[in-house]
C-alpha positions as CSV (number, residue, x, y, z in Angstrom):
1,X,-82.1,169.6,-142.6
2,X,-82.9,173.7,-142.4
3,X,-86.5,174.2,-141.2
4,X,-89.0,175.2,-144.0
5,X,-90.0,178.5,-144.4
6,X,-93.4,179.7,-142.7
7,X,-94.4,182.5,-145.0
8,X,-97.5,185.2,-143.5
9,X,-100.6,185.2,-145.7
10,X,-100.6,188.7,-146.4
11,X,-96.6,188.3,-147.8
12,X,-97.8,185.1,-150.1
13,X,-101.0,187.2,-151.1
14,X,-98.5,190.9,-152.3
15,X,-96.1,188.8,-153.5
16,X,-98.2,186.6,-155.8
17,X,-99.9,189.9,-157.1
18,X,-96.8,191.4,-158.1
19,X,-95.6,188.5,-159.6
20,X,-98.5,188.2,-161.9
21,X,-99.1,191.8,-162.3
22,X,-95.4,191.6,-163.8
23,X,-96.1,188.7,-166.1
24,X,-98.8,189.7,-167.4
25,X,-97.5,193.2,-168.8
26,X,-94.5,190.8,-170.3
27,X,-91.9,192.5,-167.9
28,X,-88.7,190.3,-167.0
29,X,-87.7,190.2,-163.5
30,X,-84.3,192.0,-164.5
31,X,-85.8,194.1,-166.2
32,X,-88.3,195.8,-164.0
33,X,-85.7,195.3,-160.9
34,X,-83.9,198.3,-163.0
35,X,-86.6,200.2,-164.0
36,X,-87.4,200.5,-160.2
37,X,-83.9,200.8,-158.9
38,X,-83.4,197.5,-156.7
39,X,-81.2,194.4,-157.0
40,X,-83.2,191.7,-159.2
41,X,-82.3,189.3,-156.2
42,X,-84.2,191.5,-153.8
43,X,-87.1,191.6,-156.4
44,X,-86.8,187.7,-156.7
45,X,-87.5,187.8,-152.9
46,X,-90.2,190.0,-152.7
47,X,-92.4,187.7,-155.7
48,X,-91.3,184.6,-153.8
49,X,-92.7,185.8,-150.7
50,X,-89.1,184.6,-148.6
51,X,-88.9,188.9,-148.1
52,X,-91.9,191.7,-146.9
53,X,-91.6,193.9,-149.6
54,X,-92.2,197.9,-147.8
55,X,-95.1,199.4,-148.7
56,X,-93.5,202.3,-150.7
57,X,-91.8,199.7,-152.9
58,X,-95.4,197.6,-153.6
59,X,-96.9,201.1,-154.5
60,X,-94.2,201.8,-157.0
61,X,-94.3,198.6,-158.2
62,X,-97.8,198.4,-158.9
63,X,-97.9,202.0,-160.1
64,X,-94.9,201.3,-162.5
65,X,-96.8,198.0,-164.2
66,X,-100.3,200.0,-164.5
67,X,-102.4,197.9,-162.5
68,X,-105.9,198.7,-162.6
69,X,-107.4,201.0,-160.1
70,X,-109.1,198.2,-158.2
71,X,-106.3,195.5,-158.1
72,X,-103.7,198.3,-156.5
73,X,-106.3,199.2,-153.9
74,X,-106.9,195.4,-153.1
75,X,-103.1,195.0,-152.6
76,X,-102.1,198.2,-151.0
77,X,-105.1,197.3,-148.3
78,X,-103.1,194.0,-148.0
79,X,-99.1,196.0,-147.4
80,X,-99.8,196.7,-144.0
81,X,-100.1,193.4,-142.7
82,X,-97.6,191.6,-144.5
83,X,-95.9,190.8,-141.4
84,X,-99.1,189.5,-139.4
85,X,-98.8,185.5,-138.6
86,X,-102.8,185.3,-139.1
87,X,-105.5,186.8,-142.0
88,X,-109.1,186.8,-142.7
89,X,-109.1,186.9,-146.3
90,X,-112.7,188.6,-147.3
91,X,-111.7,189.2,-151.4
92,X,-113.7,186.6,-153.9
93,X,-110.8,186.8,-155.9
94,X,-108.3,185.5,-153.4
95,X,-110.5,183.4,-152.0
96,X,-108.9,180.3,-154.8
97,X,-105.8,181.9,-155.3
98,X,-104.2,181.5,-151.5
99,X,-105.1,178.2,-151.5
100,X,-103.5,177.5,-154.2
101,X,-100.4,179.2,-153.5
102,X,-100.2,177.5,-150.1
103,X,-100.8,174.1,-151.8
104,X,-98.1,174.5,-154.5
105,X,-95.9,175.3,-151.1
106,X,-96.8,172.1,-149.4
107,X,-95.4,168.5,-149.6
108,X,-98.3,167.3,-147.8
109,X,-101.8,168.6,-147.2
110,X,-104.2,167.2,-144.4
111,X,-107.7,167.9,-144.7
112,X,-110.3,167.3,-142.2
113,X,-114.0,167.9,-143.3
114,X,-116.2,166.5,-140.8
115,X,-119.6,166.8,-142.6
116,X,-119.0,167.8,-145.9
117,X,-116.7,165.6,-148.8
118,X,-113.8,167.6,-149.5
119,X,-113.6,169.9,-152.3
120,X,-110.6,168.3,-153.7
121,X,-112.8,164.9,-154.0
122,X,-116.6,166.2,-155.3
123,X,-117.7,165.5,-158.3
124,X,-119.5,168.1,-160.5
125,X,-122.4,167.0,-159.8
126,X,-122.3,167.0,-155.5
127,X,-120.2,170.3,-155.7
128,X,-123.1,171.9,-157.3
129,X,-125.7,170.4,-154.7
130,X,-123.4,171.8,-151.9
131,X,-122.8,175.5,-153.8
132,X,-126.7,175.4,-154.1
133,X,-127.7,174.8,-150.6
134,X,-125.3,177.3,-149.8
135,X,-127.5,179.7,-152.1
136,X,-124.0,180.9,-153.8
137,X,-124.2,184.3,-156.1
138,X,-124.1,182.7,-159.8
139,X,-120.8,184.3,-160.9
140,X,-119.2,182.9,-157.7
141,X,-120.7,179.7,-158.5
142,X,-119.1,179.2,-161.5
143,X,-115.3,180.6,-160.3
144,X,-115.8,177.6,-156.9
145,X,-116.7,175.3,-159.8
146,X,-113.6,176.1,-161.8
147,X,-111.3,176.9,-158.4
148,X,-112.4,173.0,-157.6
149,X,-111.2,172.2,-161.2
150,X,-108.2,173.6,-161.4
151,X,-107.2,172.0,-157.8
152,X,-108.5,168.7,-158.5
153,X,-105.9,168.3,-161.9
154,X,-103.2,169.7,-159.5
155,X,-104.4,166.4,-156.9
156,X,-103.8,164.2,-160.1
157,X,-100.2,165.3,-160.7
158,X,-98.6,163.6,-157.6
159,X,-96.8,166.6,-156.8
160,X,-97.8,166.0,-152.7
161,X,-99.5,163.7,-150.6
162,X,-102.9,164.7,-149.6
163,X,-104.6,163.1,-146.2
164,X,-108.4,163.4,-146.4
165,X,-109.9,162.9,-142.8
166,X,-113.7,162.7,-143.9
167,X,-116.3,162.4,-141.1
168,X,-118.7,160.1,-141.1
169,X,-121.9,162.1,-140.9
170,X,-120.5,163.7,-144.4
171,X,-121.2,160.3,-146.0
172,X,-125.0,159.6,-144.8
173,X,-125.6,162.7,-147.4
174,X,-124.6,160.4,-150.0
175,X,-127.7,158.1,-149.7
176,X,-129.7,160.4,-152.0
177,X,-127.1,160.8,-154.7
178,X,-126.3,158.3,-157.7
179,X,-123.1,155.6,-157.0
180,X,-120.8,158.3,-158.6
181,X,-119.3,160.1,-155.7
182,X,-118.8,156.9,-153.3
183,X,-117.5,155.7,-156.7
184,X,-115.1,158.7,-157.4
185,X,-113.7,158.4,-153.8
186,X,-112.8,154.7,-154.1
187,X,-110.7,155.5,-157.4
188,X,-108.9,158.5,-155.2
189,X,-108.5,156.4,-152.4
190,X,-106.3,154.1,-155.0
191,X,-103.9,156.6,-155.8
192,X,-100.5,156.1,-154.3
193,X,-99.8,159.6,-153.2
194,X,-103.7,160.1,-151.7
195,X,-104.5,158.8,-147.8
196,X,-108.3,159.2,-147.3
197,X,-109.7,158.1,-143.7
198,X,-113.4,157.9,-142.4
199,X,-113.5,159.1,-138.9
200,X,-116.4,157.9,-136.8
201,X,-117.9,160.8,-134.8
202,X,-118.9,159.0,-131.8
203,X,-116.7,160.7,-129.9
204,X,-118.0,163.5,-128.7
205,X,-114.9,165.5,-128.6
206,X,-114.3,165.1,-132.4
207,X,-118.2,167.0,-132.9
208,X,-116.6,170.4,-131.2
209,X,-113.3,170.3,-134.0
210,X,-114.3,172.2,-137.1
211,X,-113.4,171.6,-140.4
212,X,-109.4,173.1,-141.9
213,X,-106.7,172.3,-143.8
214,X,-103.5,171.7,-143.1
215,X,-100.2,172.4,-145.5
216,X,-97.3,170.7,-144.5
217,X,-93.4,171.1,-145.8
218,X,-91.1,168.0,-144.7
219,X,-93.9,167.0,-141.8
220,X,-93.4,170.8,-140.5
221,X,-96.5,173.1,-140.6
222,X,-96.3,175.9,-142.7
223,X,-100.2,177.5,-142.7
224,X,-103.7,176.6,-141.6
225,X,-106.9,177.8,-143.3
226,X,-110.6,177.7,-142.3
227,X,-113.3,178.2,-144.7
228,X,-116.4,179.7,-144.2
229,X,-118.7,181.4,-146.6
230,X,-117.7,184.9,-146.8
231,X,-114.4,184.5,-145.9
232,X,-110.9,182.2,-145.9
233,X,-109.1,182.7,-142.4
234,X,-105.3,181.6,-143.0
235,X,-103.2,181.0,-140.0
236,X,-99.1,180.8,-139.8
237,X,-98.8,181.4,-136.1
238,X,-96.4,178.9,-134.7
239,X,-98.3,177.9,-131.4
240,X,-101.9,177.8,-133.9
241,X,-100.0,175.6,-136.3
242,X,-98.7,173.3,-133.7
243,X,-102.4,172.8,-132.0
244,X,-103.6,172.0,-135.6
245,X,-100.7,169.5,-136.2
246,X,-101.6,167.6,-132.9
247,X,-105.1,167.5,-134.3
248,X,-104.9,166.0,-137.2
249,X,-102.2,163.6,-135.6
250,X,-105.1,162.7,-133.1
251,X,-108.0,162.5,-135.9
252,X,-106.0,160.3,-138.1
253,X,-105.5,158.4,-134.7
254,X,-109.0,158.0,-134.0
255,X,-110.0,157.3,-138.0
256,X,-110.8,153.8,-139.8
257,X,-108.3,152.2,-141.2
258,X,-108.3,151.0,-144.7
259,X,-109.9,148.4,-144.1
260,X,-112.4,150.1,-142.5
261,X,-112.5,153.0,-144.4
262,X,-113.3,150.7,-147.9
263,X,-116.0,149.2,-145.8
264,X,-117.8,152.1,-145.1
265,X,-117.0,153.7,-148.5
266,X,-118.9,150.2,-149.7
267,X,-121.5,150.6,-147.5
268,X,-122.2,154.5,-146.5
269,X,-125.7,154.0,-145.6
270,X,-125.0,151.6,-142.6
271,X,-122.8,154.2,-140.4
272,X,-126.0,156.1,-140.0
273,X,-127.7,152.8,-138.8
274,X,-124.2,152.8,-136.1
275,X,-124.7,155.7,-134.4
């Protein structure tokens, strides 16, 4: 079996741009591979991301379909370092939209969120708590809210499997919230192509491991990211991707098993009483 393709951030961000920048004027691919002189293959390439378009050809590209002013500076700031394993991703706009390119890659996505339920599982109403605390600009507000949307049908469609590693401490926030999120994560944890796992922190060593995600092709690692507030940081370097694999491996190790895991999703409010 031929090993699946690690694409860079940087390539998956240009390429995703171009490709919508072409749909949305109406171009075909054939089409504007002529206007611009290159072989619709090669073009193909470049939108999938499996070739680093050059910089001169994402310029002309970009200046041949009009983009706005602010869109080709945002891309043209990304050409340089569409070879680089490793990106810090500071743009609101792509903050959603690598995600969700690196999901629709995946065949399996591990997520390990220590002290906060994962976006893919929060209801309206937690997600809102959690944007709030995190005193979140209003117009960003709403584009999480609708990034978490638009992911959550994609969890529905049992395209993937998804692992959810969930730390324990991210439950004791539940005790002041109505049944509906414990409720909302025992329906999840029903679905066939969903895994979610409650791992205890008594450990110590599990309190130093951050929270990321994980994308996985054929139980190969293809990227990493880690979220923070400002910023997504994605990560395609092989020997950073391996680390990460032998984490989750060991969290997954160290987690409830269903058993346990439907226990404590019973009864959230006595792991606090455990520790």
């Amino acid at each position: 079996m031929p090993k699946s393709i690690i694409r860079p951030p940087a390539t998956i961000a240009i390429s995703s741009s171009l490709r919508d920048a072409r749909v949305r004027r109406g171009l075909g691919l054939r089409r504007l591979a002529h206007k611009i002189g290159v072989y619709p293959a090669t073009l193909s390439a470049w939108e999938l991301g499996t070739k680093v378009a050059p910089e001169t050809a994402v310029a002309w590209i970009l200046g041949s379909l009009q983009v706005e002013s602010t869109e080709y500076e945002r891309v043209m700031a990304l050409a340089p370092h569409a070879g680089d394993a490793n990106l810090v991703d500071h743009s609101d706009p792509q903050l959603g939209h690598l995600l969700w390119t690196y999901e629709q890659l995946a065949s399996r996505v591990v997520e390990w969120a220590p002290l906060c339920i994962p976006d893919l599982l929060q209801t309206r109403a937690y997600a809102e708590r959690v944007l709030d605390k995190a005193v979140v600009p209003d117009d960003r507000r709403d584009m999480e809210l609708l990034n978490r949307r638009v992911r959550q049908q994609a969890l529905s469609d049992g395209n993937r499997r998804y692992v959810f590693l969930i730390g324990d401490q991210a439950l004791h926030s539940l005790e002041d919230l109505d049944t509906q999120q414990i409720e909302h994560l025992r329906a999840a944890a029903q679905s066939p192509h969903v895994t979610i796992r409650i791992v205890p922190s008594a450990e110590a060593a599990l309190r130093s491991v951050g929270a990321f995600t994980l994308f996985e092709d054929r139980s190969e690692p293809i990227a990493v990211v880690l979220r923070h507030h400002h910023c997504n940081a994605y990560l395609t370097d092989r020997k950073l991707l391996s680390r990460y694999h032998d984490t989750a491996k060991s969290l997954l190790r160290r987690a409830f098993d269903e058993s346990g895991t439907a226990d404590a999703l019973r009864t959230p409010a006595l792991l606090r009483g455990s520790q």
